[in-house]
C-alpha positions, 0 to 999 in steps of 0.5 A: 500500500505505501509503494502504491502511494509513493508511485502516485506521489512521483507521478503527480510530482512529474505531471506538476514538473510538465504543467509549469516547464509548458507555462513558462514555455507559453509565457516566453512565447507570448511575451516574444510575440507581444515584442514584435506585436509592438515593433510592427505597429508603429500606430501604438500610443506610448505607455500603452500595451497593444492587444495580447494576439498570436498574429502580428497587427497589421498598419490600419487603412483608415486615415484621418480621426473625426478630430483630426481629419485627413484632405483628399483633394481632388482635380477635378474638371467639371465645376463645383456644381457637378463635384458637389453633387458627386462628392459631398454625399461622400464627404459627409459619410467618411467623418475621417476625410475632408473631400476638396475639389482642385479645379483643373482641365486635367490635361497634361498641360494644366496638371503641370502646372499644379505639380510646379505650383506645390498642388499634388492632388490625391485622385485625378479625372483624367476627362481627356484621356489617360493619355494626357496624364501617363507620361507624367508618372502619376498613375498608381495601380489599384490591384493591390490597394484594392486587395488591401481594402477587401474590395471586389473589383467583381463587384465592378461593371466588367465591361468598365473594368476591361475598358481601364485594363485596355488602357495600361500596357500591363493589364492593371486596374489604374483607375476606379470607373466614374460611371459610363454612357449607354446608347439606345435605339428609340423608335415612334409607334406613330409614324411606324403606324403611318407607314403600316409597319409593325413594330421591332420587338427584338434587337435588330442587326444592322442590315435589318434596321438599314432596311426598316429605315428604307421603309419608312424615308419618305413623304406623308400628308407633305411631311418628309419622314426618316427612317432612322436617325443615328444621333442627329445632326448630320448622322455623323457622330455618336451615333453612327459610330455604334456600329465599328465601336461594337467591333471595338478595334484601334486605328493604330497600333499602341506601341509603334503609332502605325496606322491600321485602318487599311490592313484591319478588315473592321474598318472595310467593313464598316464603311461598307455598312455606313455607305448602305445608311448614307445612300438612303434619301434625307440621311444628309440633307440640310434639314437633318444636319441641323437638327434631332429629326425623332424630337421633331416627330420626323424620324421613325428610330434614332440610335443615341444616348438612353439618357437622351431624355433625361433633362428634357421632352422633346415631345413635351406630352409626357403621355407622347412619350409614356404611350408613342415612343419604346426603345430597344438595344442599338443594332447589332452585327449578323455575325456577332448578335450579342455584342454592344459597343464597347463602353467608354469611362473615365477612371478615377486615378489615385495619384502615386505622389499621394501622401493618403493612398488608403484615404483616397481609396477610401473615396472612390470606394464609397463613390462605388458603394451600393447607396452611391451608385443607386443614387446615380442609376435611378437619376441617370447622372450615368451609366452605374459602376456596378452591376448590383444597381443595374435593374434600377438605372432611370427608375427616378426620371419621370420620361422613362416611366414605362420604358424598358431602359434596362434593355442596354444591359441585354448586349455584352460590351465589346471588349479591345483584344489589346492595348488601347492606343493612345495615337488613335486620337490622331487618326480622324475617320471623318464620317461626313466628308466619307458620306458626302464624297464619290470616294470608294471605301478603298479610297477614302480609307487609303487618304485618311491613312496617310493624313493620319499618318502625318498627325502621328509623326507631329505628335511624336515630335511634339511629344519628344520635345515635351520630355526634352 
C-alpha cells in the first residue's frame, strides 16, 4: 500500500514538473510575440500595451480621426456644381476625410502646372484621356490597394473594368470607373403606324434596321419622314459610330503609332455598312444636319444616348412619350448578335505622389458603394459602376416611366483584344466628308491613312520635345 502511494506521489510530482516547464514555455512565447506585436505597429500610443494576439497587427487603412481629419483633394474638371453633387454625399459619410475639389482641365498641360505650383492632388479625372496624364508618372495601380481594402473589383461593371485594363500596357486596374454612357435605339409607334409597319420587338442587326429605315424615308400628308436617325445632326457622330465601336478595334497600333485602318478588315467593313445608311434619301440633307429629326416627330428610330431624355421632352406630352415612343438595344452585327459597343469611362486615378493612398481609396470606394451608385442609376447622372444597381438605372426620371431602359444591359460590351492606343486620337475617320464624297471605301480609307499618318509623326515630335 505505501509503494502504491509513493508511485502516485512521483507521478503527480512529474505531471506538476510538465504543467509549469509548458507555462513558462507559453509565457516566453507570448511575451516574444507581444515584442514584435509592438515593433510592427508603429500606430501604438506610448505607455500603452497593444492587444495580447498570436498574429502580428497589421498598419490600419483608415486615415484621418473625426478630430483630426485627413484632405483628399481632388482635380477635378467639371465645376463645383457637378463635384458637389458627386462628392459631398461622400464627404459627409467618411467623418475621417475632408473631400476638396482642385479645379483643373486635367490635361497634361494644366496638371503641370499644379505639380510646379506645390498642388499634388490625391485622385485625378483624367476627362481627356489617360493619355494626357501617363507620361507624367502619376498613375498608381489599384490591384493591390484594392486587395488591401477587401474590395471586389467583381463587384465592378466588367465591361468598365476591361475598358481601364485596355488602357495600361500591363493589364492593371489604374483607375476606379466614374460611371459610363449607354446608347439606345428609340423608335415612334406613330409614324411606324403611318407607314403600316409593325413594330421591332427584338434587337435588330444592322442590315435589318438599314432596311426598316428604307421603309419608312419618305413623304406623308407633305411631311418628309426618316427612317432612322443615328444621333442627329448630320448622322455623323455618336451615333453612327455604334456600329465599328461594337467591333471595338484601334486605328493604330499602341506601341509603334502605325496606322491600321487599311490592313484591319473592321474598318472595310464598316464603311461598307455606313455607305448602305448614307445612300438612303434625307440621311444628309440640310434639314437633318441641323437638327434631332425623332424630337421633331420626323424620324421613325434614332440610335443615341438612353439618357437622351433625361433633362428634357422633346415631345413635351409626357403621355407622347409614356404611350408613342419604346426603345430597344442599338443594332447589332449578323455575325456577332450579342455584342454592344464597347463602353467608354473615365477612371478615377489615385495619384502615386499621394501622401493618403488608403484615404483616397477610401473615396472612390464609397463613390462605388451600393447607396452611391443607386443614387446615380435611378437619376441617370450615368451609366452605374456596378452591376448590383443595374435593374434600377432611370427608375427616378419621370420620361422613362414605362420604358424598358434596362434593355442596354441585354448586349455584352465589346471588349479591345489589346492595348488601347493612345495615337488613335490622331487618326480622324471623318464620317461626313466619307458620306458626302464619290470616294470608294478603298479610297477614302487609303487618304485618311496617310493624313493620319502625318498627325502621328507631329505628335511624336511634339511629344519628344515635351520630355526634352
Amino acid at each position: 500500500m505505501k509503494l502504491v502511494k509513493k508511485s502516485w506521489t512521483i507521478l503527480l510530482l512529474f505531471a506538476m514538473l510538465c504543467t509549469f516547464v509548458i507555462a513558462c514555455e507559453n509565457t516566453t512565447d507570448n511575451n516574444d510575440s507581444n515584442k514584435q506585436v509592438r515593433s510592427a505597429d508603429e500606430n501604438t500610443a506610448p505607455n500603452q500595451e497593444s492587444e495580447e494576439t498570436d498574429t502580428p497587427k497589421e498598419t490600419p487603412l483608415v486615415e484621418g480621426t473625426a478630430d483630426n481629419p485627413v484632405t483628399i483633394t481632388v482635380a477635378f474638371p467639371w465645376g463645383e456644381e457637378i463635384f458637389n453633387n458627386r462628392f459631398q454625399e461622400i464627404d459627409e459619410k467618411l467623418p475621417n476625410i475632408n473631400i476638396e475639389m482642385v479645379a483643373c482641365e486635367c490635361k497634361s498641360a494644366s496638371l503641370q502646372e499644379l505639380f510646379a505650383s506645390g498642388v499634388n492632388p490625391d485622385i485625378i479625372f483624367p476627362n481627356y484621356g489617360v493619355h494626357e496624364i501617363e507620361n507624367l508618372g502619376v498613375i498608381y495601380p489599384l490591384d493591390e490597394l484594392a486587395k488591401n481594402h477587401n474590395f471586389d473589383i467583381n463587384s465592378l461593371n466588367p465591361g468598365l473594368v476591361s475598358s481601364i485594363r485596355s488602357l495600361d500596357i500591363e493589364g492593371r486596374l489604374i483607375g476606379i470607373p466614374d460611371g459610363t454612357g449607354y446608347l439606345s435605339l428609340f423608335y415612334n409607334k406613330e409614324i411606324f403606324d403611318l407607314f403600316g409597319i409593325p413594330y421591332p420587338t427584338e434587337t435588330m442587326t444592322w442590315d435589318q434596321a438599314f432596311d426598316l429605315a428604307k421603309k419608312m424615308t419618305g413623304q406623308r400628308n407633305g411631311i418628309s419622314y426618316l427612317g432612322l436617325e443615328l444621333g442627329g445632326y448630320g448622322n455623323t457622330g455618336d451615333g453612327a459610330a455604334v456600329p465599328i465601336k461594337e467591333l471595338a478595334v484601334n486605328k493604330t497600333d499602341p506601341d509603334t503609332g502605325e496606322v491600321l485602318i487599311t490592313k484591319d478588315p473592321a474598318f472595310t467593313k464598316y464603311l461598307e455598312l455606313m455607305k448602305k445608311y448614307y445612300s438612303i434619301p434625307g440621311v444628309r440633307s440640310e434639314e437633318a444636319k441641323n437638327g434631332e429629326l425623332f424630337g421633331q416627330k420626323q424620324a421613325a428610330m434614332t440610335v443615341t444616348w438612353t439618357a437622351y431624355f433625361v433633362h428634357g421632352n422633346p415631345f413635351e406630352d409626357v403621355e407622347y412619350l409614356k404611350n408613342k415612343v419604346a426603345m430597344l438595344p442599338v443594332p447589332v452585327w449578323a455575325d456577332q448578335p450579342t455584342t454592344g459597343p464597347v463602353l467608354g469611362t473615365t477612371p478615377m486615378v489615385i495619384s502615386s505622389s499621394s501622401e493618403h493612398k488608403d484615404a483616397a481609396f477610401s473615396v472612390l470606394k464609397e463613390y462605388v458603394s451600393v447607396p452611391n451608385q443607386t443614387k446615380i442609376a435611378q437619376s441617370m447622372a450615368s451609366g452605374p459602376a456596378i452591376t448590383e444597381v443595374a435593374d434600377l438605372y432611370g427608375s427616378a426620371i419621370e420620361n422613362y416611366v414605362g420604358q424598358d431602359v434596362t434593355s442596354v444591359f441585354k448586349l455584352t460590351p465589346a471588349n479591345y483584344q489589346t492595348r488601347q492606343s493612345l495615337w488613335d486620337q490622331y487618326v480622324n475617320l471623318d464620317l461626313a466628308k466619307f458620306a458626302d464624297s464619290d470616294m470608294n471605301v478603298q479610297e477614302f480609307l487609303r487618304i485618311t491613312k496617310e493624313e493620319g499618318e502625318a498627325a502621328v509623326a507631329e505628335a511624336k515630335t511634339q511629344l519628344g520635345n515635351t520630355k526634352k
